[in-house]
TIDREN-467135 format. One line per field, with one value per residue (C-alpha): x, y negated, z negated; chain; residue number from 1. Coordinates in nm, 4 decimals. Example, Ala and Ser with C-alpha at 12.3 -4.5 7.8 and 13.67 -1.06 7.14 Angstrom:
2
u	c(1.2300 | 1.3670)
v	c(0.4500 | 0.1060)
w	c(-0.7800 | -0.7140)
kette	c(A | A)
nr	c(1 | 2)
END
This chain:
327
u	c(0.0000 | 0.1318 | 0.2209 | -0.0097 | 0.2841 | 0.4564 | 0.6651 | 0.6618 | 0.6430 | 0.3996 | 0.2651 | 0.4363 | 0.6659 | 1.0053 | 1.0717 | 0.6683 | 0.8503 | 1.1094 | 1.0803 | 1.0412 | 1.2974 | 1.3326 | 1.5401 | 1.7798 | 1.7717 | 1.9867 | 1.8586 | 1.4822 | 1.5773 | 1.6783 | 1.3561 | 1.1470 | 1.3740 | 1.3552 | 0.9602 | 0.9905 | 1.1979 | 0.9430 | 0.5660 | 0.6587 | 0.9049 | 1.1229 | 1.2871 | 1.5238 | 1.4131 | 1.7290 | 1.8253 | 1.5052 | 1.2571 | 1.1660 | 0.8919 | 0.7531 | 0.5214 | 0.3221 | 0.0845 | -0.2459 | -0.6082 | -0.7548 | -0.7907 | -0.4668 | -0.3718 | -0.1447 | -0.0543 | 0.2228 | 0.4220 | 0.7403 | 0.9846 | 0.9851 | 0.5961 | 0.6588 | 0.9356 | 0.7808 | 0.3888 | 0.3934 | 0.4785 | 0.5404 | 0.7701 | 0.5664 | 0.3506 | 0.0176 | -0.1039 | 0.0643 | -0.2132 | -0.4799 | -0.4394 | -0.3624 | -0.6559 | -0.8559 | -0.6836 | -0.5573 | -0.2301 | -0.0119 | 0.2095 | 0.3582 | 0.5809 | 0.8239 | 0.9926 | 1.2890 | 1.2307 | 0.9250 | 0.9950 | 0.6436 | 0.7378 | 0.8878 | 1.1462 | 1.2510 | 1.3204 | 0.9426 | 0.8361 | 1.0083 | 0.8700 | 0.4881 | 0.5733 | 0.7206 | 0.3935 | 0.2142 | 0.3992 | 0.3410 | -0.0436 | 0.0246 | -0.2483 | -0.4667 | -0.4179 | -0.6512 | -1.0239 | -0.9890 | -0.7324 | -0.7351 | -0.4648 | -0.3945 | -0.2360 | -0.1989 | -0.0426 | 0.2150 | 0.1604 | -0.1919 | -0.0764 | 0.1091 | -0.2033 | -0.3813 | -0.1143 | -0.0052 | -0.3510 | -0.3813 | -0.1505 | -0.4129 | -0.7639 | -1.0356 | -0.8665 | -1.0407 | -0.8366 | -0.8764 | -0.6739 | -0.6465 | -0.5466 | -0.3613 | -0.1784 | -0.2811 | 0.0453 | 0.3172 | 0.4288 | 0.4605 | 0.2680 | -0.0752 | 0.0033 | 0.2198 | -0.0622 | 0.1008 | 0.3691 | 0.4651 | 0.6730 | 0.9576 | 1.2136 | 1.0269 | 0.9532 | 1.2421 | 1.1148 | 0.9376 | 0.5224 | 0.5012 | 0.6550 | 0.4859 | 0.2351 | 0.2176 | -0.0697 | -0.2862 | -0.6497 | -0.5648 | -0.3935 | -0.7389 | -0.9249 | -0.9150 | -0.9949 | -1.3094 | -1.4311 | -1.2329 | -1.2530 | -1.0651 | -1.0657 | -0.9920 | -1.0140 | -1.2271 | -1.1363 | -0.7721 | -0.7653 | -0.4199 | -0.5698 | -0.9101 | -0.7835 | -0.6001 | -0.9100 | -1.1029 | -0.8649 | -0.9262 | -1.3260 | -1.4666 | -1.7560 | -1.5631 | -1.4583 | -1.6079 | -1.4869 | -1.5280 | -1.5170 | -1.4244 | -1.4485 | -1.2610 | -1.0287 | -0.7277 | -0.4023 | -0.3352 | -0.6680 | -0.5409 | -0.4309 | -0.7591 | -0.9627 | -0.7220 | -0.7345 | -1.1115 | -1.0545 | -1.2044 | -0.9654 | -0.9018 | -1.3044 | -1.2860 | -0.9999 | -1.2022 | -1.5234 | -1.3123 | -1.1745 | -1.5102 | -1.6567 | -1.8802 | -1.7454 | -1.9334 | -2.0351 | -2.3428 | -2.1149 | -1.8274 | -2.0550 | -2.1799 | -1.8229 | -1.7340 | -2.0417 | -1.6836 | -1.6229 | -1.9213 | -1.6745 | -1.3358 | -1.1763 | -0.9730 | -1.2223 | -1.4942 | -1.2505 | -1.1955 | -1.6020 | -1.6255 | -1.2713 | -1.4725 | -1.8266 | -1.5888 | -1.4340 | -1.7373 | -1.8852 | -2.1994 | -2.2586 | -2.5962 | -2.4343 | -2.1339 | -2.3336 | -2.5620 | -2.2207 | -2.0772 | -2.3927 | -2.4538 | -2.1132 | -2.0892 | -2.4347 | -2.3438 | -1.9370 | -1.8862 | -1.6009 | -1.5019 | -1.3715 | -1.7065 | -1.8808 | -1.6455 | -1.7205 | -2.0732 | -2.0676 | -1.8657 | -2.1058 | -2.4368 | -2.2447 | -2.1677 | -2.5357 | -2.6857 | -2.5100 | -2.6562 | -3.0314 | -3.0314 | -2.9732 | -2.9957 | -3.2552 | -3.4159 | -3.2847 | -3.5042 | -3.6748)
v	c(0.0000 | -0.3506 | -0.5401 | -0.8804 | -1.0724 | -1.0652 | -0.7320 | -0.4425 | -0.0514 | 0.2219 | 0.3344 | 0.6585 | 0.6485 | 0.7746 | 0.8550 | 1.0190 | 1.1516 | 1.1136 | 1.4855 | 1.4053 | 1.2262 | 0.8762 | 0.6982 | 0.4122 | 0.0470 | 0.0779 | 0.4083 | 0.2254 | -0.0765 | 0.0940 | 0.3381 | -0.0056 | -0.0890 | 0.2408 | 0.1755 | -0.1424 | -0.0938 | 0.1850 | 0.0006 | -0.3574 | -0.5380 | -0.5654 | -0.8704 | -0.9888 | -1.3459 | -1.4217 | -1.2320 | -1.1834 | -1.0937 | -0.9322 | -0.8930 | -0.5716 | -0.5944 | -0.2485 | -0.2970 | -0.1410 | -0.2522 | -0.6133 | -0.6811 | -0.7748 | -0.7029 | -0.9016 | -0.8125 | -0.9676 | -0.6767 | -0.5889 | -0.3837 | -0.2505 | -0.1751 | 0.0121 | 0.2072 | 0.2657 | 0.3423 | 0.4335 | 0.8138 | 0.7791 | 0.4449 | 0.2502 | -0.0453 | -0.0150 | -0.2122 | 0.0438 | 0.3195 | 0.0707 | -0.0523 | 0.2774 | 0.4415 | 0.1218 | 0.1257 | -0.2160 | -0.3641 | -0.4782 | -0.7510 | -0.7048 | -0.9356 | -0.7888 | -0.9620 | -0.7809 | -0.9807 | -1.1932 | -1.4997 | -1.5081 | -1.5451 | -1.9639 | -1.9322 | -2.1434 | -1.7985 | -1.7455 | -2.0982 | -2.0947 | -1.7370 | -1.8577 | -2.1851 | -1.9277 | -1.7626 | -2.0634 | -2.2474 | -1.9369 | -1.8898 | -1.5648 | -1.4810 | -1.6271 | -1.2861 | -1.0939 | -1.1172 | -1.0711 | -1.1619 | -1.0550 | -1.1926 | -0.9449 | -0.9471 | -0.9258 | -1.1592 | -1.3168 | -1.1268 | -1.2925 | -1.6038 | -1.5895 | -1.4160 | -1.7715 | -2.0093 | -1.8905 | -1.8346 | -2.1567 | -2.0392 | -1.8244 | -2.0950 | -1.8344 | -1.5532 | -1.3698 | -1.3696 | -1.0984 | -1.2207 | -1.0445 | -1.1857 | -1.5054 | -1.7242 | -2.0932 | -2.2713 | -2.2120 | -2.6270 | -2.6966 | -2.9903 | -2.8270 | -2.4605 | -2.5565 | -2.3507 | -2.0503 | -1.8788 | -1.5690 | -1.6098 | -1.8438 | -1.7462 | -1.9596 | -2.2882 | -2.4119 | -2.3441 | -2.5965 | -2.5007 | -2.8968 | -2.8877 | -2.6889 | -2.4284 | -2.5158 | -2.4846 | -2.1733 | -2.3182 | -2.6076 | -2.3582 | -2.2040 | -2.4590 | -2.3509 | -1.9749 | -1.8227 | -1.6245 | -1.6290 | -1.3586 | -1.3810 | -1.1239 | -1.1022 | -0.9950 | -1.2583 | -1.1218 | -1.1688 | -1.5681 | -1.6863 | -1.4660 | -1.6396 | -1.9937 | -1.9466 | -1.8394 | -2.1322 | -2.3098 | -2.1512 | -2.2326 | -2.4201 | -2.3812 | -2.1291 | -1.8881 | -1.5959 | -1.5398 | -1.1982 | -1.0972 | -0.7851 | -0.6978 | -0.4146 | -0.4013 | -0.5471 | -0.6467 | -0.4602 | -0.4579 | -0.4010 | 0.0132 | 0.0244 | -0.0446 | 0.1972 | 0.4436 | 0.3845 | 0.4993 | 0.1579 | -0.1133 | 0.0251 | 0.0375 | -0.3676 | -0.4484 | -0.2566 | -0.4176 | -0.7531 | -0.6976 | -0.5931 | -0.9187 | -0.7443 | -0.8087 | -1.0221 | -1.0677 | -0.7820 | -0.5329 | -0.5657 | -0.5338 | -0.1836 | -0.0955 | -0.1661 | 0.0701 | 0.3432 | 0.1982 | 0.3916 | 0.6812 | 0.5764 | 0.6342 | 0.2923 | 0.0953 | 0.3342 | 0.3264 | -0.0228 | -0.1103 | 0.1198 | -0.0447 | -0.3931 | -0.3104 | -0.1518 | -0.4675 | -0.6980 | -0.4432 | -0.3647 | -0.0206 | 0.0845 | -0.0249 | 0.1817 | 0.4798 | 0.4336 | 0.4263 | 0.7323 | 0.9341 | 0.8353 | 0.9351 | 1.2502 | 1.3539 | 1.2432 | 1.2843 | 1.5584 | 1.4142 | 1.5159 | 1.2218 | 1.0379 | 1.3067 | 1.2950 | 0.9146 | 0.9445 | 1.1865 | 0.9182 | 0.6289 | 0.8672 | 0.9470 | 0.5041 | 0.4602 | 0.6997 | 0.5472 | 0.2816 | 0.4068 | 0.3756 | 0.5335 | 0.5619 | 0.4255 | 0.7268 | 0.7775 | 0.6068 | 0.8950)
w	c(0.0000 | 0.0796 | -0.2060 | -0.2948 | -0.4373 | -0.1297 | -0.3245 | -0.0518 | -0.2659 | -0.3060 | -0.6044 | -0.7043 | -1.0320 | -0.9414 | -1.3004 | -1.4222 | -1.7689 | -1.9785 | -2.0245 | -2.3734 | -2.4838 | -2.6037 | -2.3129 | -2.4268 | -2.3989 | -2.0966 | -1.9236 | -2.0099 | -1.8038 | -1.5227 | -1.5393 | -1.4914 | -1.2207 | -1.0081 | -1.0936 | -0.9796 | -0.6632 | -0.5706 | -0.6647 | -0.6219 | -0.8151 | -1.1069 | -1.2441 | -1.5345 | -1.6902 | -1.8699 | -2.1415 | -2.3424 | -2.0754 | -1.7490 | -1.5246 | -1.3643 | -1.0925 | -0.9377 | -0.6315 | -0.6237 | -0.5931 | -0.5146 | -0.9193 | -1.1290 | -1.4819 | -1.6151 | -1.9961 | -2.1825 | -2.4048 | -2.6303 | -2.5551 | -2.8966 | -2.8565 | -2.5543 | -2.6448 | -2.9850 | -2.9276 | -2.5766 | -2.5145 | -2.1617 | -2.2513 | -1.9839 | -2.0319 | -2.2097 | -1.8907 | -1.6308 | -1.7481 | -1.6965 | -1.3798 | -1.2720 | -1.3999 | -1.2431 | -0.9108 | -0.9994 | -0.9372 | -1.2212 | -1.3889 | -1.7576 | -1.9120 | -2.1437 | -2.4371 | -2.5757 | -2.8799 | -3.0960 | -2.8300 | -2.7880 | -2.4311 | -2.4568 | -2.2449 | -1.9574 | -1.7310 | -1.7772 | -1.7167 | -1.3937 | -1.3098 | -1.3313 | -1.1241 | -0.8807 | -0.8841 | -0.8378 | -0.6284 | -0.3967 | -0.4877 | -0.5812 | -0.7706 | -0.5043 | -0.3240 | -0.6023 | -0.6563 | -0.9543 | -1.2736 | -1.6103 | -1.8446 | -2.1752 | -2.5030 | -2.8625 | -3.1827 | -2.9811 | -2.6546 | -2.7298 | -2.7304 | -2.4250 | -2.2662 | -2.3133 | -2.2161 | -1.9324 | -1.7740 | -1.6743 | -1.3896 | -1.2723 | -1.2762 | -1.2798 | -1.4998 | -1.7194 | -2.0677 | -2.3684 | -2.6413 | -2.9798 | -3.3103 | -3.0914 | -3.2211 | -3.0935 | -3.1518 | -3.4301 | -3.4279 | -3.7995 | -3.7375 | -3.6203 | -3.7589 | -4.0786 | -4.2717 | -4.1305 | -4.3336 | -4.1092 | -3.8236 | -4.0292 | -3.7239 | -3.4662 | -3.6801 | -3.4482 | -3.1299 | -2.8968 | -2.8873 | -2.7458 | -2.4594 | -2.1149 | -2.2160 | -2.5687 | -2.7127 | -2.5659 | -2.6350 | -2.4025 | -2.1447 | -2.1281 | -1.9767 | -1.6129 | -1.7279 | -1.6376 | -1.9222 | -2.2489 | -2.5736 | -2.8397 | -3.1113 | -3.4562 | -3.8093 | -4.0094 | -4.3051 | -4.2159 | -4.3179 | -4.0561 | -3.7963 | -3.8523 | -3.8214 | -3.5427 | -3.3684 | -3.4917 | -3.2468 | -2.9483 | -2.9772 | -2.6640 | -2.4530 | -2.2583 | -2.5196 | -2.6610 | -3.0277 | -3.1194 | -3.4644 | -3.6056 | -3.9630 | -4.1551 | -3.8649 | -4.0501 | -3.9096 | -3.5873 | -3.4149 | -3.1000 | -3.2188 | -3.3490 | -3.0293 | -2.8987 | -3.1249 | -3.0967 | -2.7206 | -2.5749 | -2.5492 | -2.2010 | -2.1120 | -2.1967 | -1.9895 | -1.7000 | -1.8065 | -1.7622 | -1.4171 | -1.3273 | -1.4589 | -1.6699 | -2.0417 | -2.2429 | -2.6369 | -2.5831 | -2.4259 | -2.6556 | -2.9442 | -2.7789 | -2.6926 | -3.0628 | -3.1924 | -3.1970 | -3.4857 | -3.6606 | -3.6258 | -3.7240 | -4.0204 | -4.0949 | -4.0791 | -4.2827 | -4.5313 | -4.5121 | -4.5083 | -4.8372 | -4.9756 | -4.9357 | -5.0999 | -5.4235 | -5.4651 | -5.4350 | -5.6669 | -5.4573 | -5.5663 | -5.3893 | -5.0385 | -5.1074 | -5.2174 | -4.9353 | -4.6953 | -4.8337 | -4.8269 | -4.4834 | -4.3950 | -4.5728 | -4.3909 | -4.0667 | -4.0109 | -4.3242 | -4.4323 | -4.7834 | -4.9194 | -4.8650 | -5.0212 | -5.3328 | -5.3710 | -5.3246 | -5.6358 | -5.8296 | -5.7604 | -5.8229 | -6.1371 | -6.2384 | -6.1708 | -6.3365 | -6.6397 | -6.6071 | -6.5425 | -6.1930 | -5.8409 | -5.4890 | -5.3232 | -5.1282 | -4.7355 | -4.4877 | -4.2484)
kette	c(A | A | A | A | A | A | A | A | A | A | A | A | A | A | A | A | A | A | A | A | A | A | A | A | A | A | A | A | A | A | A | A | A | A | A | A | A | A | A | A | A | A | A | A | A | A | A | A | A | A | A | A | A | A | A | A | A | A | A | A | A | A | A | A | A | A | A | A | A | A | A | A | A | A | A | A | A | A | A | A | A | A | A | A | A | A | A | A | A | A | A | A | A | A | A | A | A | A | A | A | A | A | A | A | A | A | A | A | A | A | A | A | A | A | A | A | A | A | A | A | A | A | A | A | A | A | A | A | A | A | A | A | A | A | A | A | A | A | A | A | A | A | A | A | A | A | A | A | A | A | A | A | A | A | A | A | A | A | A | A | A | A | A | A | A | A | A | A | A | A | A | A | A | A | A | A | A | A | A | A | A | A | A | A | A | A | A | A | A | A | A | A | A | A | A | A | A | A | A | A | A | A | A | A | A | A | A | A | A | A | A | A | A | A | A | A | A | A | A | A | A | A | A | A | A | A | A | A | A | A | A | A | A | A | A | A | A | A | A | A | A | A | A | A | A | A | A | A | A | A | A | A | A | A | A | A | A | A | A | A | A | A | A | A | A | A | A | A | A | A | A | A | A | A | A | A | A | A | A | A | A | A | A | A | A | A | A | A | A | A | A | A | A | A | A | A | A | A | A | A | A | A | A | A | A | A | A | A | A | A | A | A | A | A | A | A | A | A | A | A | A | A | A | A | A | A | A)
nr	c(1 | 2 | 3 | 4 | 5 | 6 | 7 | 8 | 9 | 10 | 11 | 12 | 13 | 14 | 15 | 16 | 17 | 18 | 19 | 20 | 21 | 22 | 23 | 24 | 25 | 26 | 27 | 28 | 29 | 30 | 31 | 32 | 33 | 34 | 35 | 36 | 37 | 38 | 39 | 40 | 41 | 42 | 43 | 44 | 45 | 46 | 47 | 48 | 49 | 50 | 51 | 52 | 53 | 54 | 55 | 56 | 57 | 58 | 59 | 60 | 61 | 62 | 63 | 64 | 65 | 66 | 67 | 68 | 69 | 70 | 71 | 72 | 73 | 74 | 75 | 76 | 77 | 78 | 79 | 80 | 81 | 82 | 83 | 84 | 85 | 86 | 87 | 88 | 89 | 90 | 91 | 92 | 93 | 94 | 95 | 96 | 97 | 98 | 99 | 100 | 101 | 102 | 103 | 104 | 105 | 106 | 107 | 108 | 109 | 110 | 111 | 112 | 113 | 114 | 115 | 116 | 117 | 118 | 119 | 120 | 121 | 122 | 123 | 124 | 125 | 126 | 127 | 128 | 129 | 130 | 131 | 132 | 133 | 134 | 135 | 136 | 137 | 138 | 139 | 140 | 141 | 142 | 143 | 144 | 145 | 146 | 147 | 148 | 149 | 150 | 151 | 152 | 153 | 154 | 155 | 156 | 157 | 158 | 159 | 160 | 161 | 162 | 163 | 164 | 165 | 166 | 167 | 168 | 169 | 170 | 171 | 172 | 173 | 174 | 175 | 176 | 177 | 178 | 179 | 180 | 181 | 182 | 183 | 184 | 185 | 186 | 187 | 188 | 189 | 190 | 191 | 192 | 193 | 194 | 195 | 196 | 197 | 198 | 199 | 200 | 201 | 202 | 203 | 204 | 205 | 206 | 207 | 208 | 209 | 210 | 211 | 212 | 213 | 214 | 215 | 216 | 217 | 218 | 219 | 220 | 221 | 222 | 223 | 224 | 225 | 226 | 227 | 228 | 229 | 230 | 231 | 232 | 233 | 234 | 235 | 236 | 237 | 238 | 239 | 240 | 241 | 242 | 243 | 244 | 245 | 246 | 247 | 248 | 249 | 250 | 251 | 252 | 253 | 254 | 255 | 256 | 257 | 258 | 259 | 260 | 261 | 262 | 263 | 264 | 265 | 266 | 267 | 268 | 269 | 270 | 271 | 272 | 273 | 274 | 275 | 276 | 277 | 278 | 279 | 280 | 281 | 282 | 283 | 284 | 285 | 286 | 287 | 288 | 289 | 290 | 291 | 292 | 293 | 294 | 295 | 296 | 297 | 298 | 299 | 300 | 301 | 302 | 303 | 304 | 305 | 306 | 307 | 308 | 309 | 310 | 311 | 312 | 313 | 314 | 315 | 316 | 317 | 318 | 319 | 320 | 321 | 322 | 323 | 324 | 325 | 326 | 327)
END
């Protein structure tokens, strides 16, 4: 298939496995590079980043990821956005930081004016921008090289300039780095996007003011409860944060679907735990009793069961229990 950043390649992956074994730093690299050479394109940005580029379909991904991520939660050691876009027929672009750079880097300024300047992304009918924390951040700011994109960002960061974001502790390495110069602050970067979502953690407070920052009448905030800090494994390990991105180059994600996408959670154990973690804390006794007999009925998971027992056992002490099970 021709390639629609002006990249000539085909889509077959020279190097399929790693037959197991983790590759290194260098032997990685050049994987992405055979890949690259092969599909489309692959391209150092300096020191901290590159660019791999696979042709496929009429609809582009284009996720911003860490090298660390990859090499670490990936078992093929390819970008999380590589199985997507395959699986969709798509073609591909991932950023890669070798480092938390959160992608400010000259190299990668003058790699999206590139693509600009040569109206790359013009050559797509559709564009979907991805990421999370940092790669979320990214995700949003450099969309607006794309007017039209779809973004999904979870748990972004809008800026970390001391002056808008001094509120936030983490991240103490990057105080010194320049979030006012070009594509500083994501919210604003969103402007020409199509649809935006951002998704987070309400209960997680830095998460959930950085997402207050992104609201505008283009953005879809998306809260998740329970999910705690790395939401983006749990819609994974949910088995849907690929459906979204599809739903997304499809045009079809909005608030309604996500919400019937995020029904998974009903069955995963984190956040059940999480839920039941919450109501023991805020010391809401029925609920939790109601939760873990629910559970224990419907998934027959022990340790519900166990703490149903407990709970039956506080409120009987107390001359009360359960309401009875609505039929």
């Amino acid at each position: 298939k021709p390639s629609r950043l002006g990249l000539g390649g085909m889509r077959d992956d020279p190097a399929n496995t790693t037959g197991g074994r983790a590759l290194s730093g260098l032997d990685w690299q050049a994987r992405l590079a055979a890949l690259g050479a092969e599909s489309g394109a692959y391209e150092r940005l300096g020191a901290d980043h590159s660019a791999l580029f696979t042709a496929g379909g009429p609809t582009l991904l284009v996720t911003f990821e860490t090298r660390d991520g990859i090499l670490r939660d990936r078992q093929d050691q390819l970008p999380f956005g590589l199985g997507v876009a395959r699986d969709g027929d798509w073609s591909h672009l991932c950023l890669i930081a070798n480092r938390d750079t959160w992608f400010r880097a000259p190299e990668v300024y003058a790699y999206f004016d590139h693509l600009t300047d040569t109206a790359a992304f013009d050559a797509f009918d559709r564009v979907v921008f991805y990421g999370a924390g940092m790669a979320g951040y990214a995700a949003a700011a450099y969309s607006v090289t794309a007017p039209g994109a779809t973004v999904v960002a979870i748990q972004p960061q809008a800026t970390l300039d001391p002056r808008l974001a001094g509120w936030d502790p983490r991240f103490a390495e990057m105080r010194r780095a320049c979030f006012t110069d070009r594509f500083g602050f994501a919210p604003d970067m969103t402007e020409g996007a199509g649809r935006v979502f951002v998704i987070y953690d309400p209960e997680q407070t830095l998460d959930a003011m950085h997402a207050a920052l992104f609201v505008r009448p283009w953005t879809t905030i998306l809260p998740c409860p329970h999910l705690g800090r790395d939401i983006a494994g749990a819609l994974e390990a949910m088995h849907i944060l690929p459906a979204m991105l599809k739903a997304a180059g499809a045009g079809d994600l909005d608030g309604a679907l996500f919400r019937a996408f995020y029904r998974s959670r009903r069955n995963y154990m984190p956040y059940l735990s999480n839920l039941l973690a919450r109501l023991d804390r805020d010391g809401r006794p029925l609920l939790g009793g109601v939760l873990c007999r629910s559970l224990a009925e419907r998934l027959n998971i022990g340790k519900f069961r166990a703490r149903l027992a407990e709970i039956e056992t506080e409120l009987a002490r107390g001359g009360a229990a359960l309401p009875a099970p609505a039929r």
